[in-house]
C-alpha positions in Angstrom: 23.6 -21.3 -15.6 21.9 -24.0 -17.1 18.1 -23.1 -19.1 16.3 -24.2 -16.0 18.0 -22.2 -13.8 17.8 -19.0 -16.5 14.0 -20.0 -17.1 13.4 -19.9 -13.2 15.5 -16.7 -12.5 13.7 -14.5 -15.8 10.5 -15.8 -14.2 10.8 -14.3 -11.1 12.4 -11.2 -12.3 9.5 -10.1 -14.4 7.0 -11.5 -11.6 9.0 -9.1 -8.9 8.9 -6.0 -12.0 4.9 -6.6 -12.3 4.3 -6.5 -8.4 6.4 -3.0 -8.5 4.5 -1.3 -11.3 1.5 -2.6 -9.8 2.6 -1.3 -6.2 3.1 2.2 -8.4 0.3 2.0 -10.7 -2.7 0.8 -8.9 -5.1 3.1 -7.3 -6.8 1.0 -5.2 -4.3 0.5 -1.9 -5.8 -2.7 -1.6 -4.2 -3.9 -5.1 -1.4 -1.9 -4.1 -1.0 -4.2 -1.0 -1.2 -7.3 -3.4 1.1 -5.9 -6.2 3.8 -5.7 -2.6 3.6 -8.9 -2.0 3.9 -10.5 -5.3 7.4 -8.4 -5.4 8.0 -9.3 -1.8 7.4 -13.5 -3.1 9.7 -12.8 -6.1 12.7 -11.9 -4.3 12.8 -14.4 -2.0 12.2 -16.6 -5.4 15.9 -15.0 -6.4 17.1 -15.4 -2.7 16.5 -19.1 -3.3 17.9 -19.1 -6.7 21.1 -17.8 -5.0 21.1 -20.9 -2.6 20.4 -18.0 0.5 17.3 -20.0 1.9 17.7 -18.0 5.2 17.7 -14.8 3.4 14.5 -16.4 1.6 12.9 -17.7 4.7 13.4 -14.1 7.0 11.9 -12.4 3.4 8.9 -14.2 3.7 8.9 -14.2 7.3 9.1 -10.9 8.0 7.6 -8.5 5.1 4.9 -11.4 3.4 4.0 -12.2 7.5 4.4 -8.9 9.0 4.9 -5.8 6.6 2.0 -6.6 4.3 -0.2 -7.4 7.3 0.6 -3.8 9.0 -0.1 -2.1 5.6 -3.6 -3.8 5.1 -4.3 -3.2 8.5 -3.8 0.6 8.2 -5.4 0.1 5.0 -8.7 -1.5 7.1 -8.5 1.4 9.6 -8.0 4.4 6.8 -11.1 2.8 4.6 -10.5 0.4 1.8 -12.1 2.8 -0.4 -9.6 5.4 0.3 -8.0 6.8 -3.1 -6.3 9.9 -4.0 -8.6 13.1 -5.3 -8.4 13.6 -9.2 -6.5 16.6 -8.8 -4.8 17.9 -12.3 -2.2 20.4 -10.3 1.0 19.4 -10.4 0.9 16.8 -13.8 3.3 18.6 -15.4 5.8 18.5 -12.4 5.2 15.2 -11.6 5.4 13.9 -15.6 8.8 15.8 -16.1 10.5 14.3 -13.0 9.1 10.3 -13.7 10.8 11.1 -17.3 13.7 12.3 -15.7 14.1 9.6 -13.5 13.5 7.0 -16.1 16.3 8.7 -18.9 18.9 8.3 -15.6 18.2 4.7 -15.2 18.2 4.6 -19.1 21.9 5.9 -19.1 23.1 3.7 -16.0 22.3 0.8 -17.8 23.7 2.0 -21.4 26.8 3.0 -19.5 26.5 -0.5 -17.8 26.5 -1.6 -21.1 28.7 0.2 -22.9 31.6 -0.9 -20.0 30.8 -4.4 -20.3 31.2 -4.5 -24.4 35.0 -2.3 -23.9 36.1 -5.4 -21.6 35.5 -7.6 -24.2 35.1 -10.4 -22.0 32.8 -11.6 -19.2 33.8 -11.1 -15.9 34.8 -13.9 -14.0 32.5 -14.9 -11.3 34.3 -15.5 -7.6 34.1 -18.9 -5.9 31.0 -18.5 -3.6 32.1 -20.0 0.1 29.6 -23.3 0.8 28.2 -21.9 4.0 26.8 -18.7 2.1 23.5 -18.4 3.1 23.5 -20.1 5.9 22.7 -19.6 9.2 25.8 -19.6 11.0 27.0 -17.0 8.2 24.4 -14.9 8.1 24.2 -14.6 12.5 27.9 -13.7 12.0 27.6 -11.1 10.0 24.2 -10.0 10.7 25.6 -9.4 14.3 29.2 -8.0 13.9 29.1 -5.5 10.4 25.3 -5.1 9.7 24.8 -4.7 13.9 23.8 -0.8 12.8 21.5 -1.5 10.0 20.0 -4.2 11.9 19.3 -1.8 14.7 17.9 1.3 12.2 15.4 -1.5 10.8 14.0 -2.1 14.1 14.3 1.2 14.9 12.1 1.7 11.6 9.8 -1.1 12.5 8.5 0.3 15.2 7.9 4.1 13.7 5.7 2.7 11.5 3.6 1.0 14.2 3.5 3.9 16.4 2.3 5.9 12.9 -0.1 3.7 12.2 -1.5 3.8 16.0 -1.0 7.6 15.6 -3.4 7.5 12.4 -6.1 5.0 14.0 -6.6 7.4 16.4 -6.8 10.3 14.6 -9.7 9.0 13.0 -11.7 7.8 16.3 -15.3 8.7 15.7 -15.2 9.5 12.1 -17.5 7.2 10.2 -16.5 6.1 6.8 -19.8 6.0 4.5 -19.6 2.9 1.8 -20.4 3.3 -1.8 -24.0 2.7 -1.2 -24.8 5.3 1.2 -22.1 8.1 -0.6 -24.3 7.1 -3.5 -27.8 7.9 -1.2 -25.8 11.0 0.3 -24.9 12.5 -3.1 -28.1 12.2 -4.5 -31.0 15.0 -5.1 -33.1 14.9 -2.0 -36.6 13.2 -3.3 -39.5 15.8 -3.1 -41.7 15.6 0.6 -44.3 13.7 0.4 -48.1 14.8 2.0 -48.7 13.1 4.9 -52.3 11.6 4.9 -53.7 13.1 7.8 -56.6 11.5 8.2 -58.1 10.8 11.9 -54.9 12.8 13.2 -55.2 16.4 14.9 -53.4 19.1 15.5 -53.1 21.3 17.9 -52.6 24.7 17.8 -51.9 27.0 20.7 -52.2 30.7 20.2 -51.5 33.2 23.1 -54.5 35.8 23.2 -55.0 38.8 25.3 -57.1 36.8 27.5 -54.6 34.0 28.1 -53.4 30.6 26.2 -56.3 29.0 24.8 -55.9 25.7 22.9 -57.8 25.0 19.6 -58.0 21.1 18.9 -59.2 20.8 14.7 -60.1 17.6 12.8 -57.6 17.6 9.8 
């Protein structure tokens, strides 16, 4: 691998690790969105760096074109404004298992590590065939040993539209307020006003023992 080649592949590796932290981080599912696709642009960046343009192509293709769309649309139909509650219950829980999770990736890679220094050699890479990536290739295998997974993604697909129709309708005839008027809405009501009632008159009707009468005063 030449320093071009290293440049361009360190590049898109720490370009697809910012757009999943900021997938994970961000609070705004807008961002979120964006944080997707910058990881969804950085691996096709490696597809290409492994000479599998088709793979590259169908990455763009599918989860840049369609994926990313789907998610801002149900993004647009749940309110871009939407964000989790500040709720404190549970930190404890959910702090204990991120640190668990990240000491087990911690000791994959050390025992990664710690395998490749007792061979005391690099492992030789195979010979890659010259139609890898292709499309011939790919329709071959995509179409004779992936024909199950293939099937399960489609399958997968279209749960998450139903879902997100499920969800749109769910929320037919709620109105989602914008910041302005949660703003207005969660605000002190302003004291009444007296209305000026000059050249207006009221009229009042009392119910006597004689009958309805109706009084008619000059405010």
């Amino acid at each position: 691998m030449n320093p071009v080649e290293a440049a361009y592949f360190y590049a898109c590796a720490a370009l697809a690790l910012a757009g999943a932290l900021s997938v994970v981080v961000a609070k705004n599912p807008i961002r979120g969105a964006m944080g997707l696709l910058l990881l969804i642009l950085s691996i096709a960046g490696l597809f290409l760096s492994l000479h599998a343009q088709f793979l590259a192509a169908i990455q763009l293709i599918v989860y840049a074109g369609a994926i990313v769309v789907l998610f801002l649309f149900v993004i647009m139909l749940l309110g871009p404004n939407a964000a989790t509650p500040h709720d404190r219950r549970g930190v404890g829980t959910r702090v204990l298992g991120g640190g668990l999770f990240a000491l087990s990736g911690l000791a994959a890679l050390l025992a990664v590590a710690r395998a490749a220094v007792a061979a005391h050699r690099v492992m030789p890479m195979p010979q890659v065939d010259p139609t890898f990536g292709g499309i011939d290739a790919f329709g071959s295998v995509l179409f004779s040993d992936a024909l199950v997974p293939f099937e399960l993604s489609s399958a997968l697909l279209m749960v998450s539209v139903v879902g997100a129709i499920a969800v749109a309708r769910g929320r037919q005839g709620v109105k989602s307020l914008s910041r302005a008027e949660r703003d207005v809405a969660q605000s002190p009501p302003e004291p009444a006003k007296q209305a000026e009632h000059s050249g207006v008159f009221s009229h009042e009707i009392d119910a006597g023992s004689d009958g309805a009468h109706v009084k008619e005063s000059s405010a």
